[in-house]
CHARMM internal coordinates of N, CA and C (Angstrom, degrees):
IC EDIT
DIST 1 N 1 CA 1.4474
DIST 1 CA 1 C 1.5278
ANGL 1 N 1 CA 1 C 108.82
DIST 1 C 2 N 1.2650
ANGL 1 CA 1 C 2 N 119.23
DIHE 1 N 1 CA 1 C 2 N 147.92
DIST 2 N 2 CA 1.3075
ANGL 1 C 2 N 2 CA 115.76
DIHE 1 CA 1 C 2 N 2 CA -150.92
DIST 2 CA 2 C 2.0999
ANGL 2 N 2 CA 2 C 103.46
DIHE 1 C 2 N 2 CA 2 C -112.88
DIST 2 C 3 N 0.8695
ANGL 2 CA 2 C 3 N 151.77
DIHE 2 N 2 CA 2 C 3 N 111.34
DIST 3 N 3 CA 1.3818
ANGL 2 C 3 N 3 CA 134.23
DIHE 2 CA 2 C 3 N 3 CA -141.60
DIST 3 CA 3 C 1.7344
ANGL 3 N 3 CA 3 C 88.54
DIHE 2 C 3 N 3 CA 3 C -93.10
DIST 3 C 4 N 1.5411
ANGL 3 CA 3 C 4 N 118.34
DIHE 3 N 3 CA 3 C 4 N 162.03
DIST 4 N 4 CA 1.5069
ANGL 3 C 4 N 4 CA 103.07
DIHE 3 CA 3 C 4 N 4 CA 171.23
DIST 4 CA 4 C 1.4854
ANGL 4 N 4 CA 4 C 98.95
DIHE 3 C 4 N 4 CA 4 C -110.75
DIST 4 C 5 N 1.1774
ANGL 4 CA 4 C 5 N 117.03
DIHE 4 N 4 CA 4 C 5 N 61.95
DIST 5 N 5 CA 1.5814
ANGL 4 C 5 N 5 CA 104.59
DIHE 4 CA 4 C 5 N 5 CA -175.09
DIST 5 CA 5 C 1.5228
ANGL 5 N 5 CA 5 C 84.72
DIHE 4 C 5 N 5 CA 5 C -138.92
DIST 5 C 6 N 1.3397
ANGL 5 CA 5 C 6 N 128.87
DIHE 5 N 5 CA 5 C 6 N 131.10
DIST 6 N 6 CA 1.6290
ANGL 5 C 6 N 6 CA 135.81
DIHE 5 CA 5 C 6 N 6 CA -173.07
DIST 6 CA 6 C 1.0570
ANGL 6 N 6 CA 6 C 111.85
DIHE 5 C 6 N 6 CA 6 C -130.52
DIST 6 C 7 N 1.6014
ANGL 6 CA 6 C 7 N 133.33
DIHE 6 N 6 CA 6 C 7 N 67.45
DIST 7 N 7 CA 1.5087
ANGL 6 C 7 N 7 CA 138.07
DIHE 6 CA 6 C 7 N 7 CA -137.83
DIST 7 CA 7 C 2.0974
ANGL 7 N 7 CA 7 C 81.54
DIHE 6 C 7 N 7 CA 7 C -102.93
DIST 7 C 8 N 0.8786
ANGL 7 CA 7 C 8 N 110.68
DIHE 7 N 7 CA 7 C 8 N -49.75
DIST 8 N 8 CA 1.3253
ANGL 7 C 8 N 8 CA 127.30
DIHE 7 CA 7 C 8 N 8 CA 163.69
DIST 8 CA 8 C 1.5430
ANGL 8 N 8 CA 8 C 128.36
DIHE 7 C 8 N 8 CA 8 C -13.59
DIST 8 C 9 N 1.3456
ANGL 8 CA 8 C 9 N 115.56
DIHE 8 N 8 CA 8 C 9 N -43.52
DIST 9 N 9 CA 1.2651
ANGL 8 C 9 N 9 CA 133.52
DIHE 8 CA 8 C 9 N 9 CA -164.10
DIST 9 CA 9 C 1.4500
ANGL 9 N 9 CA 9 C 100.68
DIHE 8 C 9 N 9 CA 9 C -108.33
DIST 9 C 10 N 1.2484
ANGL 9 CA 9 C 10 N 118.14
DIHE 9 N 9 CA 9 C 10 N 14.13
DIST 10 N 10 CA 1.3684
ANGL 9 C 10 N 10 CA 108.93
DIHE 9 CA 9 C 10 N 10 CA 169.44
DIST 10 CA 10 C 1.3162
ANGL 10 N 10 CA 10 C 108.01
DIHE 9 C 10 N 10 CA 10 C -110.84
DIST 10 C 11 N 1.4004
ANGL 10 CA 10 C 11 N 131.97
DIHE 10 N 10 CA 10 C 11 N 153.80
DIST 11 N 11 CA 1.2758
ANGL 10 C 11 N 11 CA 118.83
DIHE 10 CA 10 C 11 N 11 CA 154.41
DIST 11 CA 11 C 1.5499
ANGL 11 N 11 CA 11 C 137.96
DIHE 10 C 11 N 11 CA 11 C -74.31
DIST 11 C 12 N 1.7554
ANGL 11 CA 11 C 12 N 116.86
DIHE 11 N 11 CA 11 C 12 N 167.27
DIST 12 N 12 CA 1.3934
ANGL 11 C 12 N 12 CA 98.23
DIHE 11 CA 11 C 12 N 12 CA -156.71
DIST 12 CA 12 C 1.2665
ANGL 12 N 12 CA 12 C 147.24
DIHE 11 C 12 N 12 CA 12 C -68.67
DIST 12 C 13 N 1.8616
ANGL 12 CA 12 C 13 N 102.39
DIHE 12 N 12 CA 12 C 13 N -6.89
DIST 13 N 13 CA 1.5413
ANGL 12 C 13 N 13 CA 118.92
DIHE 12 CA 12 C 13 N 13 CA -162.48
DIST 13 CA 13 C 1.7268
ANGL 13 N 13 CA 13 C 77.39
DIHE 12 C 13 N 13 CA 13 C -106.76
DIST 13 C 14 N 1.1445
ANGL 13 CA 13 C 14 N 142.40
DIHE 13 N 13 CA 13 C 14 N 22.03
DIST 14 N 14 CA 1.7147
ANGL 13 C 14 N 14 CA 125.74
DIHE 13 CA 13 C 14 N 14 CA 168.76
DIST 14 CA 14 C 1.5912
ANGL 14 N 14 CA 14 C 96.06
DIHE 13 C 14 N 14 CA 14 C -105.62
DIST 14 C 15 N 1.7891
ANGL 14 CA 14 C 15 N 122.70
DIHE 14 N 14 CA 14 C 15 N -43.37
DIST 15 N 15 CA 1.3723
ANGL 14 C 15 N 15 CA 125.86
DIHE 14 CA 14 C 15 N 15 CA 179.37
DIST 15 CA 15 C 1.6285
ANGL 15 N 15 CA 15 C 99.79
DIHE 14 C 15 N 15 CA 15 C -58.39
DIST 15 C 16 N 1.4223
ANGL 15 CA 15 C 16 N 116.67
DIHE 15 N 15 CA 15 C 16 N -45.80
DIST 16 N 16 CA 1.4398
ANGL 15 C 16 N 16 CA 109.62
DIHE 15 CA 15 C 16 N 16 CA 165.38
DIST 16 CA 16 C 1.5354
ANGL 16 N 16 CA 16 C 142.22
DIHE 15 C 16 N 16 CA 16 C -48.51
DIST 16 C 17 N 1.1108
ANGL 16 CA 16 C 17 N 105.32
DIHE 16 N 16 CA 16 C 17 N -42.62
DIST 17 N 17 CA 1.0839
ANGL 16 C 17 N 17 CA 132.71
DIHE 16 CA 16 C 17 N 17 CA 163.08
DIST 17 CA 17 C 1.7738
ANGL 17 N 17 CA 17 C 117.01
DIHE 16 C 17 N 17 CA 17 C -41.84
DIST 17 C 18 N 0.8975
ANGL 17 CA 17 C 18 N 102.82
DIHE 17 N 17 CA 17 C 18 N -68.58
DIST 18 N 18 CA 1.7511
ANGL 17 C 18 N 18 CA 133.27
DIHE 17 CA 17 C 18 N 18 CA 154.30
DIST 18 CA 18 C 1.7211
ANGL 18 N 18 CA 18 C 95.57
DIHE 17 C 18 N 18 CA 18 C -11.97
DIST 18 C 19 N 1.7514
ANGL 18 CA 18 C 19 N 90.83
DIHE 18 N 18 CA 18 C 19 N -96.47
DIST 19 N 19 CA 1.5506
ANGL 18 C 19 N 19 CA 129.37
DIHE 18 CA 18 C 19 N 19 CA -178.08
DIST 19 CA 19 C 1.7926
ANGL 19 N 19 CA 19 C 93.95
DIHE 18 C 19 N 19 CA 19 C -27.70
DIST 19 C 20 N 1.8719
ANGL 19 CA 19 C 20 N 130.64
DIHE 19 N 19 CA 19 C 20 N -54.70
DIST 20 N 20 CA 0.9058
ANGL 19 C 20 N 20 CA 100.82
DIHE 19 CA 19 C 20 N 20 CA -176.67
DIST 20 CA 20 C 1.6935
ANGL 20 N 20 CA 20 C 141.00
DIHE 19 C 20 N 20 CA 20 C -99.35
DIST 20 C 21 N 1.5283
ANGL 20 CA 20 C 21 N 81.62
DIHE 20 N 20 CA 20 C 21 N 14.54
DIST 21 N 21 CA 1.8152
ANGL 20 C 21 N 21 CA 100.28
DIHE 20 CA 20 C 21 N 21 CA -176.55
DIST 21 CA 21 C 1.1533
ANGL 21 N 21 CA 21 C 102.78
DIHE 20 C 21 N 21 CA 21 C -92.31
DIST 21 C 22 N 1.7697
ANGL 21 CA 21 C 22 N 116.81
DIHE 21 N 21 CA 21 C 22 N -10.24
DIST 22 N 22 CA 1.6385
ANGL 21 C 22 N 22 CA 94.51
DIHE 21 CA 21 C 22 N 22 CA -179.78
DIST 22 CA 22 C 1.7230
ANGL 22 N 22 CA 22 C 102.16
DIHE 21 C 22 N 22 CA 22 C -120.12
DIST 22 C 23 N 1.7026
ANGL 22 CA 22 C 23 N 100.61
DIHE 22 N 22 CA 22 C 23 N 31.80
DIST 23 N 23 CA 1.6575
ANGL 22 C 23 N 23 CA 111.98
DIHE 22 CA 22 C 23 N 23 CA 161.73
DIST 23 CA 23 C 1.1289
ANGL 23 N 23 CA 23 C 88.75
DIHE 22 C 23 N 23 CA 23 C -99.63
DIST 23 C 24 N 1.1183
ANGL 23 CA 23 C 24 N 112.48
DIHE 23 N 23 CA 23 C 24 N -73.23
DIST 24 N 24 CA 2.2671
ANGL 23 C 24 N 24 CA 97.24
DIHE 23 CA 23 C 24 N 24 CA 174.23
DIST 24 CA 24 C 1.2216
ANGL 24 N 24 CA 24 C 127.87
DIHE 23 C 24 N 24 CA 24 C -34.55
DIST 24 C 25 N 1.3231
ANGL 24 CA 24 C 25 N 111.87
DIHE 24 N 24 CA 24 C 25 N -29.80
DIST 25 N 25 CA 1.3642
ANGL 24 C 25 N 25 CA 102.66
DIHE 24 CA 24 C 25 N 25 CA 171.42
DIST 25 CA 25 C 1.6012
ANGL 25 N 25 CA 25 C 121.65
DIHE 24 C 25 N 25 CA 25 C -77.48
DIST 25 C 26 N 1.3427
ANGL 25 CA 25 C 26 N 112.56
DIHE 25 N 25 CA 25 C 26 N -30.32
DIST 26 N 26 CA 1.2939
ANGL 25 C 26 N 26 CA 121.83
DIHE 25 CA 25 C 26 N 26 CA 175.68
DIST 26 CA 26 C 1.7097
ANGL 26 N 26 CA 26 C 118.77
DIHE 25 C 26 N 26 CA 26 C -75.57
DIST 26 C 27 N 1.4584
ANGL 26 CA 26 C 27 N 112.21
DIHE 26 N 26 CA 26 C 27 N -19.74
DIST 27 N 27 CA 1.5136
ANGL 26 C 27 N 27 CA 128.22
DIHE 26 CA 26 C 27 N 27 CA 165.44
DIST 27 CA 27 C 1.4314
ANGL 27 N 27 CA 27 C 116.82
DIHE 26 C 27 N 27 CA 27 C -79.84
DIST 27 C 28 N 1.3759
ANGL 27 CA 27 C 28 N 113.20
DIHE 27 N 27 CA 27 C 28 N -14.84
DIST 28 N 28 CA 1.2819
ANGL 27 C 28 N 28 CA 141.49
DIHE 27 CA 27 C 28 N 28 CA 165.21
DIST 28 CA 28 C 1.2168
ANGL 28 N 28 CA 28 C 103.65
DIHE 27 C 28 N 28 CA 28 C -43.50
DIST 28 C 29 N 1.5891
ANGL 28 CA 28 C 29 N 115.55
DIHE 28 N 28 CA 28 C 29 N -90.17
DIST 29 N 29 CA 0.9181
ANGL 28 C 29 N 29 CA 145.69
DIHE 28 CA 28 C 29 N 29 CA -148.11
DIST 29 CA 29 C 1.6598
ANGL 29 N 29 CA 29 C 106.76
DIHE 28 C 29 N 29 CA 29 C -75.41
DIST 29 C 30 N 1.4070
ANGL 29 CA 29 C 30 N 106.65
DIHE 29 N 29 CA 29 C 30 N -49.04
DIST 30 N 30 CA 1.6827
ANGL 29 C 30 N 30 CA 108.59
DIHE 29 CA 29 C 30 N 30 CA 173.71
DIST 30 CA 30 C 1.4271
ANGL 30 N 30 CA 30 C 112.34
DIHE 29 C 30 N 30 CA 30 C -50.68
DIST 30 C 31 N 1.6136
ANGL 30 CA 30 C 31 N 116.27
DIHE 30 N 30 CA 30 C 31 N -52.06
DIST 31 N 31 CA 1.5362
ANGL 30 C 31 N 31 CA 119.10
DIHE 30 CA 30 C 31 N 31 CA -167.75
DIST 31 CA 31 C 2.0152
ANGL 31 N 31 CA 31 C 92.32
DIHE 30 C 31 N 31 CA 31 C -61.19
DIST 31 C 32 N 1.3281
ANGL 31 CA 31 C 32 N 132.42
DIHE 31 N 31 CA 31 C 32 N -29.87
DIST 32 N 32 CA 1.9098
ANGL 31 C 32 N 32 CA 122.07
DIHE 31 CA 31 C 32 N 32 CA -171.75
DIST 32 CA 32 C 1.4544
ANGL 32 N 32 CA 32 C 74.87
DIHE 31 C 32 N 32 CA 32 C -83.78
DIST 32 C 33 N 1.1077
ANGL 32 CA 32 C 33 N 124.45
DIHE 32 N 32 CA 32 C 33 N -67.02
DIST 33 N 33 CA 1.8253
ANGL 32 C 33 N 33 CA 100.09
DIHE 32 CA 32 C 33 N 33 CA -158.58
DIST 33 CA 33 C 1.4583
ANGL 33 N 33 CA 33 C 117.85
DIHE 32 C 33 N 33 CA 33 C -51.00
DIST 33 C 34 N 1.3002
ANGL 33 CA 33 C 34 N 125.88
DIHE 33 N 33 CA 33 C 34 N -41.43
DIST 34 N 34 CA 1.4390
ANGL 33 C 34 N 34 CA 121.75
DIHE 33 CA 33 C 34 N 34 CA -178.38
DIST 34 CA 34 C 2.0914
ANGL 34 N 34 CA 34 C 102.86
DIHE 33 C 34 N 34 CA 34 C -73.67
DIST 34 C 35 N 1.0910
ANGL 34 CA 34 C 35 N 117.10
DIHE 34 N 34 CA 34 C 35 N -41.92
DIST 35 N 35 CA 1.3209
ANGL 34 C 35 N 35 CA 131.77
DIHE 34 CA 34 C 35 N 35 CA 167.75
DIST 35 CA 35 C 1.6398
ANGL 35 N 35 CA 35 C 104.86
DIHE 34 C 35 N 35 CA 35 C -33.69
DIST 35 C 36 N 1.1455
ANGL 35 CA 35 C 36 N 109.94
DIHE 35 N 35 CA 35 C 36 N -76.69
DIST 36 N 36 CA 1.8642
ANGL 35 C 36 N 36 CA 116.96
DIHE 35 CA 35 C 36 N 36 CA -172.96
DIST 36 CA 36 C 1.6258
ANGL 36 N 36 CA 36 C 107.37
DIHE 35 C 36 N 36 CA 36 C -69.46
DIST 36 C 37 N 1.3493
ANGL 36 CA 36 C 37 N 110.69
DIHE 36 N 36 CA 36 C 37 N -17.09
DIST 37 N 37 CA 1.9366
ANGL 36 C 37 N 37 CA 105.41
DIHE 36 CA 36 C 37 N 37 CA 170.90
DIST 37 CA 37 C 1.4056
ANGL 37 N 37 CA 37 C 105.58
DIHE 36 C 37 N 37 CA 37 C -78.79
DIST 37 C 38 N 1.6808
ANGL 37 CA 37 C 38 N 122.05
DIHE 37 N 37 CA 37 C 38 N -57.16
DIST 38 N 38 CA 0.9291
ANGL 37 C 38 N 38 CA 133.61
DIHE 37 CA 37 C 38 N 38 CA -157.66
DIST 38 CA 38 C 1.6131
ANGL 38 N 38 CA 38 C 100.79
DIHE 37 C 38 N 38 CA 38 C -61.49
DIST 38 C 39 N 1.2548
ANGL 38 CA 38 C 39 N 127.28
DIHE 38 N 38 CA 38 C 39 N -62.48
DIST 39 N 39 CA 1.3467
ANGL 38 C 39 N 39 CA 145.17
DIHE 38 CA 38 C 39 N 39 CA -167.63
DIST 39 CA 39 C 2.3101
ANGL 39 N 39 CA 39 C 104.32
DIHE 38 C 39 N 39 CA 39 C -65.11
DIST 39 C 40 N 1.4294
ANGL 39 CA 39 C 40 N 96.27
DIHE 39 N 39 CA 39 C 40 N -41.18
DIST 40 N 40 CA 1.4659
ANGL 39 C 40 N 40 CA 98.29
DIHE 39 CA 39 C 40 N 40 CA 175.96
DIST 40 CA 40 C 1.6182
ANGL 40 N 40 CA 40 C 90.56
DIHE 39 C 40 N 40 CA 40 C 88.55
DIST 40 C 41 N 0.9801
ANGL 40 CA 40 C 41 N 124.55
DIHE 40 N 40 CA 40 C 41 N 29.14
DIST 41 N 41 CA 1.8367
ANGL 40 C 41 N 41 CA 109.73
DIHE 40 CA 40 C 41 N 41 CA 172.45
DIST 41 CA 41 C 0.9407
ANGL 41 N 41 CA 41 C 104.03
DIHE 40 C 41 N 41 CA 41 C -67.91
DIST 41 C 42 N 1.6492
ANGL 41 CA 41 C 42 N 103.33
DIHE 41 N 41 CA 41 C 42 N 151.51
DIST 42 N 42 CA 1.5432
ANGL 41 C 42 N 42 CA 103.96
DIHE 41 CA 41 C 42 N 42 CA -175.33
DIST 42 CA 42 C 1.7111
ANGL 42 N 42 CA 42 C 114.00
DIHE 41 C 42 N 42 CA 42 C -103.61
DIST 42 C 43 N 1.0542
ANGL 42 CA 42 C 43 N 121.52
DIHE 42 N 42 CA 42 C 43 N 67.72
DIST 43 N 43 CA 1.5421
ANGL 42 C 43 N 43 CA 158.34
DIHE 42 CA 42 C 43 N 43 CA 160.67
DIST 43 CA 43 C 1.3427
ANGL 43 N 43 CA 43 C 132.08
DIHE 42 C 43 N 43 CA 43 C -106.30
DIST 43 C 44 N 1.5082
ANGL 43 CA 43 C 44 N 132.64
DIHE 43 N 43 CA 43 C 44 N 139.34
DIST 44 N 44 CA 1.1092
ANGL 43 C 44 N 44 CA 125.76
DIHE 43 CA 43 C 44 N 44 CA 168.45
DIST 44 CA 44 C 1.7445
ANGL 44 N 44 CA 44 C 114.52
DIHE 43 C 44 N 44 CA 44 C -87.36
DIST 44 C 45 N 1.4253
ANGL 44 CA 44 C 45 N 119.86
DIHE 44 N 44 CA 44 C 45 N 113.16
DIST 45 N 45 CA 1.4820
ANGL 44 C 45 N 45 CA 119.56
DIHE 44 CA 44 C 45 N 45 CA 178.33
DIST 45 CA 45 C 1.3260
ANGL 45 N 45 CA 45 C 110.75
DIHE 44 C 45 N 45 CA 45 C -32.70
DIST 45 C 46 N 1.9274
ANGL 45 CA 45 C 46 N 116.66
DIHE 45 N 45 CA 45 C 46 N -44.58
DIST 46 N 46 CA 1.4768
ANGL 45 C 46 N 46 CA 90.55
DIHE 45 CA 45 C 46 N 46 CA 178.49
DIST 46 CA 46 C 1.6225
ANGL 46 N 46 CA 46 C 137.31
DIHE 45 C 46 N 46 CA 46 C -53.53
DIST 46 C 47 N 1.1934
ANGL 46 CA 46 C 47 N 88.40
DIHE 46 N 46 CA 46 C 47 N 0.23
DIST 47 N 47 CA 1.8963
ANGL 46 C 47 N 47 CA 89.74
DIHE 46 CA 46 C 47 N 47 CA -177.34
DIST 47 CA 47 C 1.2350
ANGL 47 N 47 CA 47 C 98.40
DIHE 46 C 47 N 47 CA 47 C -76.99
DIST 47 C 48 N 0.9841
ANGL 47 CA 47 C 48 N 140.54
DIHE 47 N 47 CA 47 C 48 N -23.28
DIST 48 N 48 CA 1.5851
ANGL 47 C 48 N 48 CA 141.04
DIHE 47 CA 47 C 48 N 48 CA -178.63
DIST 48 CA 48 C 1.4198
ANGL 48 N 48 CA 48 C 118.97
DIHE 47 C 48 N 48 CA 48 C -75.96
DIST 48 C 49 N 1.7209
ANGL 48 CA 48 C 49 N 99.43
DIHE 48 N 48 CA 48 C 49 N -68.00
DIST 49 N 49 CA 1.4500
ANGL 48 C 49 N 49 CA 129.30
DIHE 48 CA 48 C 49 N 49 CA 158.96
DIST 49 CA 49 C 1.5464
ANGL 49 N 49 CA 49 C 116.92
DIHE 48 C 49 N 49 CA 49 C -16.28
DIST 49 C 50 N 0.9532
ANGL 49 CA 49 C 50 N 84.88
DIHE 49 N 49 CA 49 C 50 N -79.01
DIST 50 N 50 CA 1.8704
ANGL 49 C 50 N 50 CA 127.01
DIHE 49 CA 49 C 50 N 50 CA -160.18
DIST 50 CA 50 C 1.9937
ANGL 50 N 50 CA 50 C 100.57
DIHE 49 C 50 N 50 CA 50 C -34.73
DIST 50 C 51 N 1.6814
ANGL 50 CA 50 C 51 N 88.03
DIHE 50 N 50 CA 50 C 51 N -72.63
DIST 51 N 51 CA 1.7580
ANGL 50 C 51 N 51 CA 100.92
DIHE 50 CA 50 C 51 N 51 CA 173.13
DIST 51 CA 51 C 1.7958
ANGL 51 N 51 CA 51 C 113.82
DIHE 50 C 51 N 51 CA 51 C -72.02
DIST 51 C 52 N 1.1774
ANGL 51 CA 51 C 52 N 112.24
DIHE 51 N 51 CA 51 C 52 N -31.94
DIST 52 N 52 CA 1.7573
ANGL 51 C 52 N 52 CA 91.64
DIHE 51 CA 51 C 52 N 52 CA 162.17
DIST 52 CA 52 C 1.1905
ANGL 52 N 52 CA 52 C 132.35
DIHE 51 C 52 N 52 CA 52 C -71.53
DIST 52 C 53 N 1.6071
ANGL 52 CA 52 C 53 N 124.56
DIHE 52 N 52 CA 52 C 53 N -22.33
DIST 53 N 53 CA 1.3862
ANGL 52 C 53 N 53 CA 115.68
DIHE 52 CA 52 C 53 N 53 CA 164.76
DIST 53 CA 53 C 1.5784
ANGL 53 N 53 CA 53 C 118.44
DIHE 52 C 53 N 53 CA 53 C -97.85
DIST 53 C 54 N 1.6417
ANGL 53 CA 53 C 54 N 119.59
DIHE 53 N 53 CA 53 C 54 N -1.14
DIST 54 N 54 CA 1.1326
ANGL 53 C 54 N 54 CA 119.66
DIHE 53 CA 53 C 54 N 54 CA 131.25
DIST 54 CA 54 C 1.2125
ANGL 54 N 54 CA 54 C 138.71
DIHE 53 C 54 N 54 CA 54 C -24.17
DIST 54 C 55 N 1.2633
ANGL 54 CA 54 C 55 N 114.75
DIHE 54 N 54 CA 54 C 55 N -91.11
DIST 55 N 55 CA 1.6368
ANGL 54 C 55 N 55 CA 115.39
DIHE 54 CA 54 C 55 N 55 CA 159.74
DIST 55 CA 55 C 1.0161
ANGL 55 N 55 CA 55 C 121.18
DIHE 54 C 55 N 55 CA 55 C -57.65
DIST 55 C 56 N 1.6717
ANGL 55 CA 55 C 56 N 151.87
DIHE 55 N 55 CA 55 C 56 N -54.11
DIST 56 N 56 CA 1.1419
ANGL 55 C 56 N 56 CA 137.11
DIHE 55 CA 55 C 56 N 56 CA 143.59
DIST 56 CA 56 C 1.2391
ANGL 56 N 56 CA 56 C 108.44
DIHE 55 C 56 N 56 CA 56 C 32.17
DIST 56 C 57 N 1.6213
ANGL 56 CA 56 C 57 N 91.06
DIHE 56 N 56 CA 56 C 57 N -100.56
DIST 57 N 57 CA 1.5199
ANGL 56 C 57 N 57 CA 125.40
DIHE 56 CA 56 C 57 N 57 CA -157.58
DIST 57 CA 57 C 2.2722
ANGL 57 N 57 CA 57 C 95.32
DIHE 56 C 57 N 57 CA 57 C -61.83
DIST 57 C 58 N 1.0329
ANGL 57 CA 57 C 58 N 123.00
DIHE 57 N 57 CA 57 C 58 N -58.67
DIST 58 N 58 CA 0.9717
ANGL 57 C 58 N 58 CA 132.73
DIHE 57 CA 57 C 58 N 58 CA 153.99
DIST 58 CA 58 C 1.7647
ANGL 58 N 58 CA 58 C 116.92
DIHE 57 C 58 N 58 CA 58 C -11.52
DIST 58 C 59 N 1.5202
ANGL 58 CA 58 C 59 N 107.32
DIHE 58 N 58 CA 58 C 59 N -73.66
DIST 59 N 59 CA 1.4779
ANGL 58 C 59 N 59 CA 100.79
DIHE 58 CA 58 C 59 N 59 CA 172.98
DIST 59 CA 59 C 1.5648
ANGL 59 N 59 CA 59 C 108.36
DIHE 58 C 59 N 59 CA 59 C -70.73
DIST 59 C 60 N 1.4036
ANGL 59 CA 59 C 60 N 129.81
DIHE 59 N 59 CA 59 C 60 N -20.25
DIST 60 N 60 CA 1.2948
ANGL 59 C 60 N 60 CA 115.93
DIHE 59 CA 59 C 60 N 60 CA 175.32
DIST 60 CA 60 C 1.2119
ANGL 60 N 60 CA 60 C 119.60
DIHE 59 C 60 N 60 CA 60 C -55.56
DIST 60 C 61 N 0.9747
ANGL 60 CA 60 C 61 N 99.05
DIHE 60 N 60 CA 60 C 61 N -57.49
DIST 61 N 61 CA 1.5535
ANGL 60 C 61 N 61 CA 107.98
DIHE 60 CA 60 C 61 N 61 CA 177.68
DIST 61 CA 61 C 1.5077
ANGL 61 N 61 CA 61 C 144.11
DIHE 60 C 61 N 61 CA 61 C -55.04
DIST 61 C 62 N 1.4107
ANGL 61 CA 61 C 62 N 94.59
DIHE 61 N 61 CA 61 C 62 N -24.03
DIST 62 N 62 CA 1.7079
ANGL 61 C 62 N 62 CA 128.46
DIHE 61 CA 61 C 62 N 62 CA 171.42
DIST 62 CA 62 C 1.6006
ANGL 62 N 62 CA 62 C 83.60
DIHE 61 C 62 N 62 CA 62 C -77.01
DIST 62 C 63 N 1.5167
ANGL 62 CA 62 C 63 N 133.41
DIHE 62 N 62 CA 62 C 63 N -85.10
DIST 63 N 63 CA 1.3904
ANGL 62 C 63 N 63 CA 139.26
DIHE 62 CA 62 C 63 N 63 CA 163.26
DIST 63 CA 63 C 1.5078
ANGL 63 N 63 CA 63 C 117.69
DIHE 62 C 63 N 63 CA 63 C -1.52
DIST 63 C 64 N 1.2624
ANGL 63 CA 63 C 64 N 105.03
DIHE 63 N 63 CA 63 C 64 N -78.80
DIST 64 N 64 CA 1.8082
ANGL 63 C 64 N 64 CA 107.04
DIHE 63 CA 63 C 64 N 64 CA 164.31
DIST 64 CA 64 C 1.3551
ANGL 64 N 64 CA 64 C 130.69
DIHE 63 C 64 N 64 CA 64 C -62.13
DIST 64 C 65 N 1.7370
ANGL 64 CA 64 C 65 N 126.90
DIHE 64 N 64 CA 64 C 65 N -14.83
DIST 65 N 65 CA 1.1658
ANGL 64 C 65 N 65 CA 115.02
DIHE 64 CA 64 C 65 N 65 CA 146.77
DIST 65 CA 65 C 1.4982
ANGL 65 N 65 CA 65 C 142.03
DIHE 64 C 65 N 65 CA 65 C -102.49
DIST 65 C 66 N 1.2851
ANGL 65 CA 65 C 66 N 91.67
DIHE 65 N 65 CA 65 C 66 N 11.35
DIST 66 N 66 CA 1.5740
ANGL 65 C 66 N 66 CA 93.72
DIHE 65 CA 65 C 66 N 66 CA -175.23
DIST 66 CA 66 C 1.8617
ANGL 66 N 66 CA 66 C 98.20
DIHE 65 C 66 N 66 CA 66 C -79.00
DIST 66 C 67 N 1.9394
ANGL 66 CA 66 C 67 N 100.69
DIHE 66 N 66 CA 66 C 67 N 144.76
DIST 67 N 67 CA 0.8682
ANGL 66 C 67 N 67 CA 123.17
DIHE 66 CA 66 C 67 N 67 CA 167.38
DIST 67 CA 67 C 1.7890
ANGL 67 N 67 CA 67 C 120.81
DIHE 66 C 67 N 67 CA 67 C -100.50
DIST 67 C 68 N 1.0980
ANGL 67 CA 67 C 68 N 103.54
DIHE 67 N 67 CA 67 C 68 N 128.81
DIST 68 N 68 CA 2.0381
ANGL 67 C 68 N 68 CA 97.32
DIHE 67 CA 67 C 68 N 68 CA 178.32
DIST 68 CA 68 C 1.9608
ANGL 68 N 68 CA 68 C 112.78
DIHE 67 C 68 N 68 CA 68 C -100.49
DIST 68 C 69 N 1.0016
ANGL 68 CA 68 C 69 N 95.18
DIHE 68 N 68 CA 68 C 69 N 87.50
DIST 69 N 69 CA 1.5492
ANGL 68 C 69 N 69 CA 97.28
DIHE 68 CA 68 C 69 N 69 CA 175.60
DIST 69 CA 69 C 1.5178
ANGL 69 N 69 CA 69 C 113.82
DIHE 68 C 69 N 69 CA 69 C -37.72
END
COOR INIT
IC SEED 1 N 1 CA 1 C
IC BUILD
């Protein structure tokens, strides 16, 4: 069975690359969640949350399956 995910075919500072945009993304998200507690806005963080690891995960995945003929 053939997997469609080709993490492999990239080189190592692009898989890196990866690894640190989605620590930013996750530092992202902690600094609005602690942000909207700390402050008391009257919002739910997931509105913030929600669509950045949306797409995120979204372009990852487009990312991990694309093939280059």
């Amino acid at each position: 069975m053939n997997s469609p995910f080709h993490v492999s075919q990239y080189p190592r500072r692009i898989v890196w690359f990866m690894a640190i945009a989605w620590a930013v993304i996750v530092g992202k998200c902690a600094a609005v969640w602690w942000a909207v507690g700390h402050w008391n806005l009257q919002f739910s963080p997931f509105w913030v949350i929600g669509p950045t690891l949306t797409f995120a995960a979204l372009v990852t995945l487009i990312w991990l399956t694309h093939h280059e003929e």
